[in-house]
C-alpha positions as CSV (number, residue, x, y, z in Angstrom):
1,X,25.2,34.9,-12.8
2,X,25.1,32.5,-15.8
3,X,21.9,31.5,-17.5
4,X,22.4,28.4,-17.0
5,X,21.6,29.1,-13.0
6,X,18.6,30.9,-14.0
7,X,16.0,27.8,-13.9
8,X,17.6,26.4,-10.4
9,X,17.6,29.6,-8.7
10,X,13.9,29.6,-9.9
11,X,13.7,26.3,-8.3
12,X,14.8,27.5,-5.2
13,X,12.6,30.3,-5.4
14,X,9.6,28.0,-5.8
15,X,10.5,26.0,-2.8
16,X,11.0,29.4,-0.9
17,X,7.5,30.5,-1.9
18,X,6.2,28.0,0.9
19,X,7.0,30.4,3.8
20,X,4.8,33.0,1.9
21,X,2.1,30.5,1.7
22,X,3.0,29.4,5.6
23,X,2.9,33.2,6.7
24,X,-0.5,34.0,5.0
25,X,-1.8,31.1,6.7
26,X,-0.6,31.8,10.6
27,X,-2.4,34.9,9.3
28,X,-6.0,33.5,8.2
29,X,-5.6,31.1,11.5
30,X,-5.7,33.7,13.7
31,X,-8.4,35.9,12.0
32,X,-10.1,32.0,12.2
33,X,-10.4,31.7,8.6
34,X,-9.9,28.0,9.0
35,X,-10.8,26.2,5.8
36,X,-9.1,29.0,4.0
37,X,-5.7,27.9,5.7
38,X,-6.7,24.3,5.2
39,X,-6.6,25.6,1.7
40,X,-3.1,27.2,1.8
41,X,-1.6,24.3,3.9
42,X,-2.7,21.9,1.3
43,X,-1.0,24.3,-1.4
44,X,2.2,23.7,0.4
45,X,1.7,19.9,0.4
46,X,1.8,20.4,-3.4
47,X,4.9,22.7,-3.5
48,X,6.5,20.1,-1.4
49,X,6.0,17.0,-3.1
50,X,6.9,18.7,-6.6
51,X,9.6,20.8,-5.6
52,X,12.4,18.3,-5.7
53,X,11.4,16.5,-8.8
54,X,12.2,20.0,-10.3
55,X,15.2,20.5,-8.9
56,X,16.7,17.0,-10.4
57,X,15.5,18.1,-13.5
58,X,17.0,21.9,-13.3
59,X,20.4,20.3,-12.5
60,X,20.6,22.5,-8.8
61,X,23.1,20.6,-6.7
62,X,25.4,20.4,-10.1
63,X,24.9,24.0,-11.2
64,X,24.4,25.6,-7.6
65,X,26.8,23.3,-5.5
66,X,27.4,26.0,-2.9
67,X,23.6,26.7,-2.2
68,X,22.2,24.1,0.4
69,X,18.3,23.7,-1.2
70,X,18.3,20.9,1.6
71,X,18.5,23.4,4.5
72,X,15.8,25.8,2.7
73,X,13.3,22.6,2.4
74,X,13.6,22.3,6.4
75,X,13.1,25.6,7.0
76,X,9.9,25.2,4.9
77,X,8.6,22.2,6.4
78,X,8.7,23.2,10.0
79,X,6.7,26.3,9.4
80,X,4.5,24.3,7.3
81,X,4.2,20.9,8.8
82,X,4.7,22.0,12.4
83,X,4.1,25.5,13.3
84,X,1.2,26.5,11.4
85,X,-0.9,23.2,12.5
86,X,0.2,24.0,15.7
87,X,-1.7,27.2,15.5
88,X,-4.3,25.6,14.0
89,X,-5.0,23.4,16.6
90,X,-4.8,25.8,19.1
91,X,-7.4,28.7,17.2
92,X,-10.1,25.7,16.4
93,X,-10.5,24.4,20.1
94,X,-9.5,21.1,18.9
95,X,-7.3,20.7,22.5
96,X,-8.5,20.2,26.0
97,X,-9.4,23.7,26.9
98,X,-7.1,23.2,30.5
99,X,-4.1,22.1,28.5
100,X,-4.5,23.5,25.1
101,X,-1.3,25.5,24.6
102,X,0.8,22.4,26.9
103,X,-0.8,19.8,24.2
104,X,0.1,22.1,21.0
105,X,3.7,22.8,22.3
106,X,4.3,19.1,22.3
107,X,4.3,18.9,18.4
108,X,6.7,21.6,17.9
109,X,9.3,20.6,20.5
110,X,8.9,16.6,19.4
111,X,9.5,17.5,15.6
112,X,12.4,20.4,16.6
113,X,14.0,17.0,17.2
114,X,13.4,15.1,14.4
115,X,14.4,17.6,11.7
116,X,17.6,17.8,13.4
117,X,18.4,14.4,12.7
118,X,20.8,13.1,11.0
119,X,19.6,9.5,10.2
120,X,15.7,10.9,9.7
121,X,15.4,8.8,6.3
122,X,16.5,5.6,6.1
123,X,18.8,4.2,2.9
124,X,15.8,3.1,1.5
125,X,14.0,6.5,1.2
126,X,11.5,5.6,4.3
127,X,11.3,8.4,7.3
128,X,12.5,6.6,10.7
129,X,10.4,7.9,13.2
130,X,6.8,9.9,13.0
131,X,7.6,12.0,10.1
132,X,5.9,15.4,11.4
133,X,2.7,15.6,9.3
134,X,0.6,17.6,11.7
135,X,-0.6,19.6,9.1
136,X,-2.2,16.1,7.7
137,X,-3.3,15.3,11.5
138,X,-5.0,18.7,12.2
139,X,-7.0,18.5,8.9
140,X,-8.7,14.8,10.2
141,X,-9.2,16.1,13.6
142,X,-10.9,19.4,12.1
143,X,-13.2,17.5,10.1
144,X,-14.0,14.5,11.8
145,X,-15.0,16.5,15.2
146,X,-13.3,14.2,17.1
147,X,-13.3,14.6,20.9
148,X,-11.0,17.8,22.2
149,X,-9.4,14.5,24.9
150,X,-9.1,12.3,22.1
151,X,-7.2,14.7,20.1
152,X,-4.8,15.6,23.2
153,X,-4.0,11.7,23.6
154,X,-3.9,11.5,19.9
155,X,-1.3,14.5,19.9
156,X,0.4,13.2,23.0
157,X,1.1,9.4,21.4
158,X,2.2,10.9,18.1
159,X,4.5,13.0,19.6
160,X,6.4,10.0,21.4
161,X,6.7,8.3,18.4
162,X,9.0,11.2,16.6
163,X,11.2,9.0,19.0
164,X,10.3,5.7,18.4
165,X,12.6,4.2,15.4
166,X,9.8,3.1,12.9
167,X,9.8,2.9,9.3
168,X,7.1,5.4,8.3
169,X,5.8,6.1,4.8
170,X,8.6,7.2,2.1
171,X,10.3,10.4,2.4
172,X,10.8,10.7,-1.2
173,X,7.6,10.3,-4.0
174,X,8.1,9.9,-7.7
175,X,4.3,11.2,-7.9
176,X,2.8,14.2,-5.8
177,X,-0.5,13.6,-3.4
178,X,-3.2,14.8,-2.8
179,X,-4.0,16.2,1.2
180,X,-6.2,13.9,2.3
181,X,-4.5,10.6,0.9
182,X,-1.1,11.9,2.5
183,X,-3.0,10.3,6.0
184,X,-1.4,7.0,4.3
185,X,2.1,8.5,5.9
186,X,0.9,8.5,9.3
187,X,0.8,4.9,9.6
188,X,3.8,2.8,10.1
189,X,5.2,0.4,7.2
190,X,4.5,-2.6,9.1
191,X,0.6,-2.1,9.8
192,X,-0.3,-1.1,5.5
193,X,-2.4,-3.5,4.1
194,X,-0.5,-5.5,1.4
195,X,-1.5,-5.6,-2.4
196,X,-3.8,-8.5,-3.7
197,X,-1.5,-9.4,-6.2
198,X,0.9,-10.3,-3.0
199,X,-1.8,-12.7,-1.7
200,X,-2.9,-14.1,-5.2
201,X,-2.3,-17.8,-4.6
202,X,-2.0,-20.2,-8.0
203,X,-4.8,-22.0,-9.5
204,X,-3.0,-25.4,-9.2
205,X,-2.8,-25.1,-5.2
206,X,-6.4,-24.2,-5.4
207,X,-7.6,-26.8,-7.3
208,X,-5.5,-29.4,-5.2
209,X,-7.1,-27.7,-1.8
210,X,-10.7,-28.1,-3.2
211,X,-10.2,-31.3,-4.3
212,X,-9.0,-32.1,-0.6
213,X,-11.8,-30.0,1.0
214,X,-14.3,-32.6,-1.1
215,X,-12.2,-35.4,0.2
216,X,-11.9,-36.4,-3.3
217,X,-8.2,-36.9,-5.0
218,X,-6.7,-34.2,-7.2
219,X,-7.4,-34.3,-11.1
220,X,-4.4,-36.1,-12.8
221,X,-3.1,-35.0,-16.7
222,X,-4.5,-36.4,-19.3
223,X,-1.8,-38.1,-20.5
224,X,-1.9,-40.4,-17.4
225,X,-5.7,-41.0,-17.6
226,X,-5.1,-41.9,-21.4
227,X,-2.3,-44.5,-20.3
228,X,-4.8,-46.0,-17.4
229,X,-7.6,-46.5,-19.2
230,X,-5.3,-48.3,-21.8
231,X,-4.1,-50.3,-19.6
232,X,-7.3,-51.3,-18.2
233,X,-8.9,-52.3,-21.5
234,X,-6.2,-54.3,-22.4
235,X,-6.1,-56.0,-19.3
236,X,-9.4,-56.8,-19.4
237,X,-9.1,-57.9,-23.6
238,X,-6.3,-60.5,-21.9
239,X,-8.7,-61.7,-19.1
240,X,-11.3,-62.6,-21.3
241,X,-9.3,-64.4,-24.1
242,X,-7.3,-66.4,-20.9
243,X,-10.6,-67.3,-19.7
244,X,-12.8,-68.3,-22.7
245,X,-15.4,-66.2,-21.1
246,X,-18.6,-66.7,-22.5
247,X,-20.1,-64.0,-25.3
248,X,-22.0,-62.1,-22.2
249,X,-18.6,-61.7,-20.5
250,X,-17.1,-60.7,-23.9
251,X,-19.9,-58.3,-24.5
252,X,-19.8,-57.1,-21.6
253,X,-16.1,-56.4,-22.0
254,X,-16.3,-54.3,-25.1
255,X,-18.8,-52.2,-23.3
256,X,-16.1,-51.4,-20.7
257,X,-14.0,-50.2,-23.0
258,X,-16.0,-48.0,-24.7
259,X,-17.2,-46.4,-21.8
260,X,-13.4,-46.1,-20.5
261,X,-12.5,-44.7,-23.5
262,X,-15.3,-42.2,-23.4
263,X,-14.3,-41.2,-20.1
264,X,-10.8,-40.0,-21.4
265,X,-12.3,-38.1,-23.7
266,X,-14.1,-35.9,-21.1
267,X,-17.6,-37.5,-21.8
268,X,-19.2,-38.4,-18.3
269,X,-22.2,-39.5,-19.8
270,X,-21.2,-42.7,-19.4
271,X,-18.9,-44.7,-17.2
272,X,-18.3,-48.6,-15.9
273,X,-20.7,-49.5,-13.4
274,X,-20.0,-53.3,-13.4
275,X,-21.5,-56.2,-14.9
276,X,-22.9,-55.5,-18.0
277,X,-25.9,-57.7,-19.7
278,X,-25.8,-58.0,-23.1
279,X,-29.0,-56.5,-25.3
């Protein structure tokens, strides 16, 4: 063996130490060491989310073509995701107590099929189907002490949807999880809340709706008030030299103006209100 296959073996081997992990916890499940195994299932969540960012980096499929780290993974999972929280939910009375062992057999017979198939993951890296987290399903329903016939429905409805094509959360993470977030997987891709930055909506639209709501008109550039307000001054200039108003009318005019050009400048304090009488 070359020592450049050193660090991917020692990939492989790292991914392989989840059955270990798996087989010490069927052990402390059935000596009802329960948040021990919680412990050691959540371990293998780790080794699972960081186990094939390590093996891009080692090089494995171009340095160890013939091994299939694929098939290993698999192996993994399903004693991981399936059998041990099977066992789990069978040692901590979590199932009816009639129909205890029919409800935990349902998981491992429902995810026997979807690890065997062949379009599991989508192109874009999402799992089609419930993706089998029943280790991330018997850690709520052990502490949330949920009902033992909720928990049998709830096993029963995930179960039928290993079947049902959804787009679940993706298969592939650039950062590991923790446990407890990983509960983000069990929902499907069409009921996750979207980000605010999706339903940000711009300032412009929001100013124009306000200005709507108030049943007033929204605010024009300034550029345009400047040219109004212009136009209005000189409009009335020309009116009052037509009409050889008298000096009131005049007076009043200038006052107009001044108060119009106030108004473009942003001061409020004072605006046309009419007629104006002179002092």
């Amino acid at each position: 063996m070359s020592s450049s296959a050193v660090l991917p073996w020692l990939v492989h081997l790292y991914t392989a130490s989840g059955a270990v992990i798996g087989f010490v916890a069927l052990i402390l499940v059935e000596q009802a060491k329960f948040q021990s195994a919680l412990w050691l299932m959540s371990l293998a969540v780790v080794i699972d989310a960081t186990d094939g960012t390590l093996a891009r980096m080692a090089r494995v499929k171009e340095l160890i073509p013939w091994f299939d780290g694929d098939r290993l993974e698999d192996i993994i999972d399903y004693l991981n995701y399936v059998l041990v929280p099977c066992l789990f939910l069978l040692r901590a009375d979590l199932l009816p107590e009639k129909a205890a062992l029919g409800f935990a057999s349902l998981p491992l017979l429902a995810s026997a099929y979807g690890f065997c198939q062949r379009q599991a993951k989508t192109s874009d890296h999402f799992f089609l189907g419930f993706p089998s987290y029943w280790n991330i399903v018997a850690f709520y329903l052990h502490v949330l002490l949920t009902p033992r016939w909720l928990n049998g429905l709830l096993i029963f409805v995930l179960s039928a949807l290993v079947f049902v094509p959804i787009k679940y959360s993706r298969a592939e993470s650039p950062k590991p999880a923790s446990f407890p977030l990983k509960m983000e997987g069990i929902l499907p891709r069409s009921m996750k809340r979207r980000s605010p930055a999706s339903r940000q909506i711009p300032r412009n639209i929001q100013r124009a709706r306000g200005a709507r709501r108030l049943g007033r008109q929204p605010a024009r550039p300034a550029a345009s008030r400047t040219a109004r307000a212009q136009s209005q001054s000189s409009a009335a200039s020309a009116g009052s030299r037509a009409s050889g108003a008298s000096p009131a009318a005049n007076h009043a005019a200038k006052l107009s103006n001044v108060a119009s050009e106030m108004a473009t400048k942003g001061d409020t304090r004072l605006r046309p209100t009419g007629i104006l009488s002179p002092p």
